[in-house]
C-alpha positions in Angstrom: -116.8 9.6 60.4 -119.8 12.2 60.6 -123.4 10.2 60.4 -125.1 13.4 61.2 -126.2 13.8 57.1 -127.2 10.2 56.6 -129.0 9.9 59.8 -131.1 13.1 59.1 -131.2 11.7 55.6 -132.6 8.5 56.9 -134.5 10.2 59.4 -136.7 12.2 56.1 -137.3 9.1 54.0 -138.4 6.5 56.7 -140.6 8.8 59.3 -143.2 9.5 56.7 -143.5 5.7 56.5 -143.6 5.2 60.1 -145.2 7.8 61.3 -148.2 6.5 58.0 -148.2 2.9 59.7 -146.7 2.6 63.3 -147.0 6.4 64.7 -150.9 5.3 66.6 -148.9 2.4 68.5 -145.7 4.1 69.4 -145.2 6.4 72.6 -142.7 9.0 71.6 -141.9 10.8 75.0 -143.4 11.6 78.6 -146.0 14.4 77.3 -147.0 11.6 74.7 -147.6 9.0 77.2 -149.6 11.6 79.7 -151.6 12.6 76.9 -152.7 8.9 75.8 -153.6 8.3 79.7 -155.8 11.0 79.3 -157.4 9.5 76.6 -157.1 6.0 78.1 -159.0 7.5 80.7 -161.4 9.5 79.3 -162.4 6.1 77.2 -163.3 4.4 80.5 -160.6 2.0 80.0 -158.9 2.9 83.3 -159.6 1.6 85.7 -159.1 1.3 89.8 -157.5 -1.9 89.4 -155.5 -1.1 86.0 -151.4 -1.7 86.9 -148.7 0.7 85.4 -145.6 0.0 84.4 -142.8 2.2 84.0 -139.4 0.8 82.8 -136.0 3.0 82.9 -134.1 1.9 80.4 -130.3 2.7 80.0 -128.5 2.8 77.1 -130.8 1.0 74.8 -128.5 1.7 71.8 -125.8 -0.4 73.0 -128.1 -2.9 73.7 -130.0 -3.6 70.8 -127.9 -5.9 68.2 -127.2 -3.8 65.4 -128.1 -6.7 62.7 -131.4 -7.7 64.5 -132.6 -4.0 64.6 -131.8 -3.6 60.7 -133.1 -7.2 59.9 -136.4 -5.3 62.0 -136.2 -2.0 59.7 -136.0 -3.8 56.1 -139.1 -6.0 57.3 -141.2 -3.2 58.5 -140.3 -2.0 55.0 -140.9 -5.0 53.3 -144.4 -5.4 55.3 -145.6 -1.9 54.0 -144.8 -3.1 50.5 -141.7 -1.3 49.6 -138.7 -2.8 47.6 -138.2 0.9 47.1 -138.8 4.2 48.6 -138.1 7.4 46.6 -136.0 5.2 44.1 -134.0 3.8 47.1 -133.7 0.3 46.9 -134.1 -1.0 50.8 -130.9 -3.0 50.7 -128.8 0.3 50.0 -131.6 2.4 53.0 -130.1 -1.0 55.0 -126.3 0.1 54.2 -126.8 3.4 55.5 -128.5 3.0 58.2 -125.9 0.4 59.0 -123.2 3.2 58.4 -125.0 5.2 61.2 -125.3 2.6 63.7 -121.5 1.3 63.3 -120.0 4.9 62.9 -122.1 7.1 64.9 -120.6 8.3 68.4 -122.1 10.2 71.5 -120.8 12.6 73.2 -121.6 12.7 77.3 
């Protein structure tokens, strides 16, 4: 079963919400984390002694329990104050997202 439409779909209601309330606290990729260093750095926060840690992760989608991590999404909704988004009720944004994480398939 193709997910690519509700993923996309899901992908264009939730990111405005994330991206409103989590985006400042969430490292998105290598040029993301570089440029935060920078900034890290150019605050005075770093320092000789500072430690980094860098953690190579492998197939974190297996890995995370599908139920938790969708228990995890309809709280971060529920913490931002929506029962609803764009006349969605959560619990049907929680069935889709669902349909995505049980139906969705990668190709290596």
């Amino acid at each position: 079963m193709p997910t690519t439409g509700i993923s996309k779909f899901l992908d264009k209601l939730i990111r405005p919400i994330f991206d409103k309330h989590a985006r400042s606290i969430t490292i998105i990729d290598g040029v993301d984390f570089i440029q935060r260093l920078e900034a890290y750095a150019t605050s005075g926060y770093l320092k000789p002694k500072t430690y980094l840690y860098m953690f190579d992760i492998t197939d974190l989608y297996k890995m995370l329990p599908h139920e938790e991590s969708l228990d995890i999404l309809i709280e971060f909704l529920l913490q931002q104050g929506y029962e609803k988004f764009r006349n969605i009720p959560i619990d049907t944004i929680r069935k889709l997202a669902l349909i995505v994480i049980k139906e969705n398939a990668f190709c290596l």
